[in-house]
N, C-alpha and C positions, 0 to 999 in steps of 0.2 A: 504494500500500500504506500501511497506517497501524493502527499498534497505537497502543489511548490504555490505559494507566496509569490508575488509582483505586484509591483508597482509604488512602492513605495519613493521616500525622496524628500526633498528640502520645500516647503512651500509657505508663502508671507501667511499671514493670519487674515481670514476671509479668501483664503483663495478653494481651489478644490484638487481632489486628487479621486482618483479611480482604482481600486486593490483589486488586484484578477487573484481567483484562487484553481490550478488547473491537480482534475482527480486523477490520478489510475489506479491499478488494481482492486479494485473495488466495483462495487454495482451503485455507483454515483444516483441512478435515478430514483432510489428509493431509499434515501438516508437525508436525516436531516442536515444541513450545514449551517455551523455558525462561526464568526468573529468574536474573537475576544482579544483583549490591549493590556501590556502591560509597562508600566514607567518606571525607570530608575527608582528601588528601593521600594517598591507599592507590591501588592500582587496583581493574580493576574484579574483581571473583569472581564468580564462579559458587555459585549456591543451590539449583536444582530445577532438573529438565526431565521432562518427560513424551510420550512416543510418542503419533503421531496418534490413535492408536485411544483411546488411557488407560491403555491395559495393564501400563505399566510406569513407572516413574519411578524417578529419582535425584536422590540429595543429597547437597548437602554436608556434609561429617560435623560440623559448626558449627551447624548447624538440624537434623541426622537426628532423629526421634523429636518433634520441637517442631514442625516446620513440614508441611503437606499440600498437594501440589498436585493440582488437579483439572481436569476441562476439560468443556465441555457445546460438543460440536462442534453444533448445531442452534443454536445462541446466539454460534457464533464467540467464543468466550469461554475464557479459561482466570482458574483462582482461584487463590490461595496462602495458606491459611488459616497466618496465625504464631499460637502459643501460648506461652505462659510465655516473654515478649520478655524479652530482655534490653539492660543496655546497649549491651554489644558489638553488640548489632543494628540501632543506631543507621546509616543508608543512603540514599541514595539507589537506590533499588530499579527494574531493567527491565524490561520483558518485552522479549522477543525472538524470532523464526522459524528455525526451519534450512530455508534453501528448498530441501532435497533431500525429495520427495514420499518419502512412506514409510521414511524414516530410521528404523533402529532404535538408534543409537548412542548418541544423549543425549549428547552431547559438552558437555565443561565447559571449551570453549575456546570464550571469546567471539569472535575468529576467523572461528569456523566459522556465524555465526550471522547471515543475509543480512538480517533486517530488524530493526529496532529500537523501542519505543518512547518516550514522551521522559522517561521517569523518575516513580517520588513518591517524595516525601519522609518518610522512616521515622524518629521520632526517640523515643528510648525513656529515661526518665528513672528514674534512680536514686533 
């Protein structure tokens, strides 16, 4: 299994960036996928997650309205469009799997989330 992480990068405050999270080995279309950030010396948190299908997603109420997650299961792929970044969004950013097939839970407990992958780097300047 192996989730890779993009798109990360340098950007002023109010700008946007776009995170690609691309799947394989795995059956992508029927797992949940979420984002979670974590900042020098914090743990990690929880940011989006989205049901296999698309149909539903959650956030955290620190990105709600700013942040969009998408997913294009034909592409094994899930996005995280961030808009109007802020400091505080300064991250190391995941993707991650929940390996229970058809999960509708969206859990925002990293925990519960079987696969990982290996972070980018989000750093948002004032």
């Amino acid at each position: 299994v192996q989730l890779q992480a993009s798109g990360g990068g340098l950007v002023q405050a109010g700008g946007s960036l776009r995170l690609s999270c691309a799947a394989s080995g795995l059956t992508f279309s029927r797992l949940t996928m979420g984002w979670f950030r974590q900042a020098p010396g914090k743990e990690r948190d929880f940011v989006a997650a989205i049901t296999w299908n698309g149909a539903s997603t959650k956030y955290a109420d620190s990105v709600e309205g700013r942040f969009t997650l998408s997913r294009e299961n034909a592409k094994n792929t899930v996005y995280l469009q961030m808009n109007s970044l802020k400091p505080e969004d300064t991250a190391v950013y995941y993707c991650a799997a929940n390996g229970n097939a058809w999960d509708r839970t969206m859990s925002t407990t990293a925990a519960l989330y079987n696969y990982w992958g290996q972070g980018t780097l989000v750093t948002v300047s004032s």
